[in-house]
C-alpha positions in Angstrom: 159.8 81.3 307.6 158.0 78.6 305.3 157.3 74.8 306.3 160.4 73.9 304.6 162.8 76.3 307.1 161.0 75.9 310.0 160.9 71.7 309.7 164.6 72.4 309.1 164.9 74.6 312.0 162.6 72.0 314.3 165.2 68.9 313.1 168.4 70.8 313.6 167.2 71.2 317.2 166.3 67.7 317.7 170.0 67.0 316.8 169.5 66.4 312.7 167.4 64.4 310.9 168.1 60.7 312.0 166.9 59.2 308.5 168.6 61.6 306.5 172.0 60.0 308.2 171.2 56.5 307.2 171.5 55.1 303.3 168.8 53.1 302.0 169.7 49.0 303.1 170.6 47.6 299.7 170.1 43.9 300.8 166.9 45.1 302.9 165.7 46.3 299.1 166.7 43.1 297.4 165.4 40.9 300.0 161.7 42.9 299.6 161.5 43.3 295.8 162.4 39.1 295.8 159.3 38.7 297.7 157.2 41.4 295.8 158.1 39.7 292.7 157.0 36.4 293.7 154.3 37.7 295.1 152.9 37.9 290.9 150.9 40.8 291.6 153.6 42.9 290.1 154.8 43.9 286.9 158.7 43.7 286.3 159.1 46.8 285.2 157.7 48.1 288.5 160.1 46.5 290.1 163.1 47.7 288.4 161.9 50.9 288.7 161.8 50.6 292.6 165.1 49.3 292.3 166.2 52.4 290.4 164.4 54.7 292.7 166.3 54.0 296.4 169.2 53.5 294.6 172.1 55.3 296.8 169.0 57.3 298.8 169.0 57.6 302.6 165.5 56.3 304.2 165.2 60.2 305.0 164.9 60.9 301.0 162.5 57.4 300.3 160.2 58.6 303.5 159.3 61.8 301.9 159.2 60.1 298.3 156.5 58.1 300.0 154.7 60.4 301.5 154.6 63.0 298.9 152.9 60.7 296.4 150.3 59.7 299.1 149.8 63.1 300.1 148.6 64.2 296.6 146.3 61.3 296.4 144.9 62.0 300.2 143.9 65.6 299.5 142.1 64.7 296.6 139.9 62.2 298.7 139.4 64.9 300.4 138.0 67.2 298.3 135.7 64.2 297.0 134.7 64.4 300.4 133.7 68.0 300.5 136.2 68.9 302.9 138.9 70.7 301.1 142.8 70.6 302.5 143.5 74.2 300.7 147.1 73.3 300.4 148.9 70.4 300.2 150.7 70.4 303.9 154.6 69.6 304.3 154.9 66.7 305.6 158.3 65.4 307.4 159.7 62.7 310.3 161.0 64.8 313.0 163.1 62.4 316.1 161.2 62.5 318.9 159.7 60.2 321.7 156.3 60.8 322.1 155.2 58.3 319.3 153.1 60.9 318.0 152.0 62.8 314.6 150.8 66.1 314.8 149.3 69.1 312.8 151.4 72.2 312.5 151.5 75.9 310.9 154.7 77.1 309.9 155.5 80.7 311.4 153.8 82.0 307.4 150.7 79.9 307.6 151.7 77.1 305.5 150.2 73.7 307.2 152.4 71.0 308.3 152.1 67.3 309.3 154.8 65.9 311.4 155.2 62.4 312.4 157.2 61.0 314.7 160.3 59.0 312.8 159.9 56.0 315.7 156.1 55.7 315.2 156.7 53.9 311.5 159.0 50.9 313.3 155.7 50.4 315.7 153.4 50.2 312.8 156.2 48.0 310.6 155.9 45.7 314.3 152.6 45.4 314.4 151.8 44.4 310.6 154.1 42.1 310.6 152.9 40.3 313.8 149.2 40.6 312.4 150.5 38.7 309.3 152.4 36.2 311.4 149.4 35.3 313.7 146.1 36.1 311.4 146.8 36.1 307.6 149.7 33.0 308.3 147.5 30.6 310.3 150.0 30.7 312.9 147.9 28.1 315.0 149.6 25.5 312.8 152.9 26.4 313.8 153.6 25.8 317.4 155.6 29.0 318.4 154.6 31.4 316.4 152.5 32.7 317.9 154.0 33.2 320.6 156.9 35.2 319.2 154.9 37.1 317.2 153.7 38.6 320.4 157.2 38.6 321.9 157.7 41.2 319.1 154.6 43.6 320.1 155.9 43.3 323.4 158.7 45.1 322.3 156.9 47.5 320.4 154.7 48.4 322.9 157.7 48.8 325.5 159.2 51.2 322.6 155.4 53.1 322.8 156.3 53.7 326.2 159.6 54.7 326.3 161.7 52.0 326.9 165.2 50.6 324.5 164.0 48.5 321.2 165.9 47.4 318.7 164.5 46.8 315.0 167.2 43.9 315.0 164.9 41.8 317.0 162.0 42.0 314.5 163.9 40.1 311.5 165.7 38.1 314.0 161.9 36.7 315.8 160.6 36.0 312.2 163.3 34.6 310.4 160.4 32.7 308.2 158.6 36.3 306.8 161.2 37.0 304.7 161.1 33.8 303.0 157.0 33.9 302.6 156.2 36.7 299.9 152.7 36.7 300.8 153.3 37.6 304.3 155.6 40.3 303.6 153.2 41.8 301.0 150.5 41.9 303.9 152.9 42.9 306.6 153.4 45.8 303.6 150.3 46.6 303.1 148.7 47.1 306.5 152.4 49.0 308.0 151.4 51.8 304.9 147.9 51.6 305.5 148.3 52.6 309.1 150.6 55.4 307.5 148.0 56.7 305.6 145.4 56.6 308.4 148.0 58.6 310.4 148.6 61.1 307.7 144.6 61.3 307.0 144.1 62.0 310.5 146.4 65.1 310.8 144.5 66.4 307.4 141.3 66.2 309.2 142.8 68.8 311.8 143.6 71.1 308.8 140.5 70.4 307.1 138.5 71.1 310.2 139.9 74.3 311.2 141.4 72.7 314.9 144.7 74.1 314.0 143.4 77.8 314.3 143.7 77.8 318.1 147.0 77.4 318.8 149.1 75.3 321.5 152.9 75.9 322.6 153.9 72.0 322.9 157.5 71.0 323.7 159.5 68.0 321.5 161.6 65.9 322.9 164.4 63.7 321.6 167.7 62.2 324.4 169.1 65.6 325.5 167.6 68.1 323.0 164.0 70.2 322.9 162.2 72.5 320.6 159.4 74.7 321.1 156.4 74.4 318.5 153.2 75.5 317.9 150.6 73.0 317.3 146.6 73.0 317.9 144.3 73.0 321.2 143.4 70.0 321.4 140.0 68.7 322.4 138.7 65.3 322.7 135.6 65.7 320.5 138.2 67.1 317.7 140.3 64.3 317.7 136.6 62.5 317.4 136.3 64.3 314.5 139.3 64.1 313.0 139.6 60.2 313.3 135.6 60.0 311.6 136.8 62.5 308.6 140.3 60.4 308.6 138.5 57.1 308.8 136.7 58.1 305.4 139.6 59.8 303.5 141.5 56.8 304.0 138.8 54.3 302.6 138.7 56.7 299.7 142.3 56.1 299.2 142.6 52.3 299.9 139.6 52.0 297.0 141.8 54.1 294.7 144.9 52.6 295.3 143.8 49.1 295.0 145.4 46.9 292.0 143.5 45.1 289.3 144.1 41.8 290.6 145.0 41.9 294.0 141.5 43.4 295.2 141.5 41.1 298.2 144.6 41.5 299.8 144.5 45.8 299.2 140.7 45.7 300.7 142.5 43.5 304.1 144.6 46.8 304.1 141.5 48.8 305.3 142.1 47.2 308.9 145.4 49.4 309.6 143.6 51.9 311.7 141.5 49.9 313.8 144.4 47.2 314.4 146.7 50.4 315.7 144.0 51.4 317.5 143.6 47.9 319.0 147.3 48.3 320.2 146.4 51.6 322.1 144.0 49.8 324.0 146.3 47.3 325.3 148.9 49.9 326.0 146.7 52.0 327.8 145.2 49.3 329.5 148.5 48.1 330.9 149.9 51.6 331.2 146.9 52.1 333.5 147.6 48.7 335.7 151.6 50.1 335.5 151.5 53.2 336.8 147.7 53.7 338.1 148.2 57.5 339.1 149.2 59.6 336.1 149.8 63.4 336.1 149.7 63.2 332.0 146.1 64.8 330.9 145.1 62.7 328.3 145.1 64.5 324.5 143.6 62.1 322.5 140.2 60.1 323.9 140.6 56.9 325.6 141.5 54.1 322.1 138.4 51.9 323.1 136.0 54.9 322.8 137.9 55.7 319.0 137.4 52.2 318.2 134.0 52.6 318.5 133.4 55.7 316.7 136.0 53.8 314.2 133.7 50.3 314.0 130.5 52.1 312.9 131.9 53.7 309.8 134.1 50.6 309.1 131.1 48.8 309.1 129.2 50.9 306.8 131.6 51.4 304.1 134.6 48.5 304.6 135.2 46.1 301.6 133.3 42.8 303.1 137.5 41.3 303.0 138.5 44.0 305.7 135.5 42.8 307.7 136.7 39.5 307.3 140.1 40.1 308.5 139.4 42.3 311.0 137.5 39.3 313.1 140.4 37.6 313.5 142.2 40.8 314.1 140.0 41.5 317.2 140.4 38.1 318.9 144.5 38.0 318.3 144.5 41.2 320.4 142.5 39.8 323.4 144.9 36.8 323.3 147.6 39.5 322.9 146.7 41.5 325.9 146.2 38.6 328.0 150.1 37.8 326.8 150.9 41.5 327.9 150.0 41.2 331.5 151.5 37.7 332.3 154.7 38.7 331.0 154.8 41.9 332.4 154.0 40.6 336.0 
């Protein structure tokens, strides 16, 4: 069985793929490429074109659009890198709840990525409450702010498990629609955190981690299915975020747009601001439910943020740097927001 059967196999068992059953939202589309085009960093033509290419799609089809073209452009970072991804893996959204991405085989070898469909909307929640609160100056408008957190809130009850509802987002930031530069941002980081995700699971392949194999069960409402993924230990996920980390500099340095250098180089922050949201939710998880039976998979997120840091620092655009201080302090105030409202 190839990757393509066997994430077919995996989906059907988790009940079907959830994006493949939902079209693309025309007025979602039109209400985005009206900001990207006033936005000026844009070329009409572009625009038309991404018009042309949703047109009548599910998200299902558009997820793996996107991903395929960033996939190509990830393995050649790294190769640059020295560490060669010998084939291009399958990547697909599988409907779980364990807000997770992992590195597969299929039963013939071929490498997979899945990502959990769920963990995007948590990414989507946090760029766009980043742009609200950093890249807005949201101190100048009284109740921002706060709302913008309301909206993590939510995401990070979604993180653990609870109900959430992607209606709330639009209907908490009724003024990001109508700022194109804040949508472009919100954009920008929500891919970039993509990317980091994506890079990540390469780093497994690349680093030979999914040569020791794991049975792991998925998850989604009633259903389960039995995979194969790799043993993980703490100092490979170390090594797999530091590779990451790298390949997905490499990328946001390629990608960049002649200009808009500034606000593509701000994209570098994505994985250390998703990392900042682990923190809080572990740190509240912990204060929640102090005795957990769940060993841990993945090292604690404040010991990846500092692994992360050091090689942000060393080869960051000076913008990302920038950004990323007020990043840092609107997650203290954040956490701080957590606990009241969760007490």
């Amino acid at each position: 069985m190839n990757a393509a059967q066997y994430l077919d196999a995996l989906s059907l068992e988790l009940g079907g793929n959830i994006l493949e059953q939902r079209p693309f939202p025309a007025d979602w589309l039109k209400r985005s490429t009206s900001s990207l085009r006033r936005t000026g960093l844009f070329e009409e033509q572009a625009l038309d074109q991404l018009d042309r290419s949703v047109e009548g799609r599910s998200w299902g089809e558009e997820v793996r659009r996107l991903v395929a073209m960033t996939a190509d452009i990830l393995v050649d970072c790294f190769a640059n890198l020295e560490h060669g991804v010998p084939v291009v893996p399958t990547i697909a959204p599988l409907p779980t709840r364990d807000f997770n991405a992992w590195a597969l085989k299929a039963p013939n070898g071929e490498p997979i990525c899945v990502v959990d469909v769920q963990l995007f909307g948590t990414l989507v929640a946090i760029a766009s409450c980043v742009a609200e609160c950093v890249f807005a100056g949201s101190e100048s408008h009284a109740g921002n702010r706060q709302s913008a957190f309301t909206v993590l809130l939510q995401a990070l009850l979604m993180f653990a498990g609870e109900d959430y509802h992607e209606e709330e987002l639009r209907r908490t930031f009724p003024d990001i629609a109508h700022d194109p530069m804040r949508t472009f941002a919100a954009g920008q980081l929500a891919q970039g955190g993509l990317v980091f995700i994506l890079a990540h699971e390469f780093s497994h392949h690349a680093l030979g981690h999914t040569d020791a194999p794991l049975v792991v069960s998925l998850e989604y409402r009633d259903r389960q299915a039995d995979t194969v993924t790799y043993n993980r230990q703490q100092l490979d996920e170390f090594a797999a975020d530091a590779l990451g980390l790298r390949a997905f500099l490499a990328y946001a340095r390629q990608t960049m747009q002649d200009g808009s250098r500034r606000l593509f180089s701000q994209g570098e922050i994505a994985p250390l601001l998703f990392c900042q949201f682990l923190a809080v939710y572990e740190d509240l998880r912990a204060k929640l439910t102090p005795v957990s039976v769940d060993a841990p998979t993945h090292p604690a997120a404040r010991d990846r943020l500092a692994v992360l840091g050091g090689i942000f620092e060393q080869l960051a655009h000076a913008n990302a740097k920038v950004a990323y201080n007020g990043v840092r302090e609107m997650f203290e105030h954040f956490g701080g927001f957590a606990r009241d409202a969760l007490n």
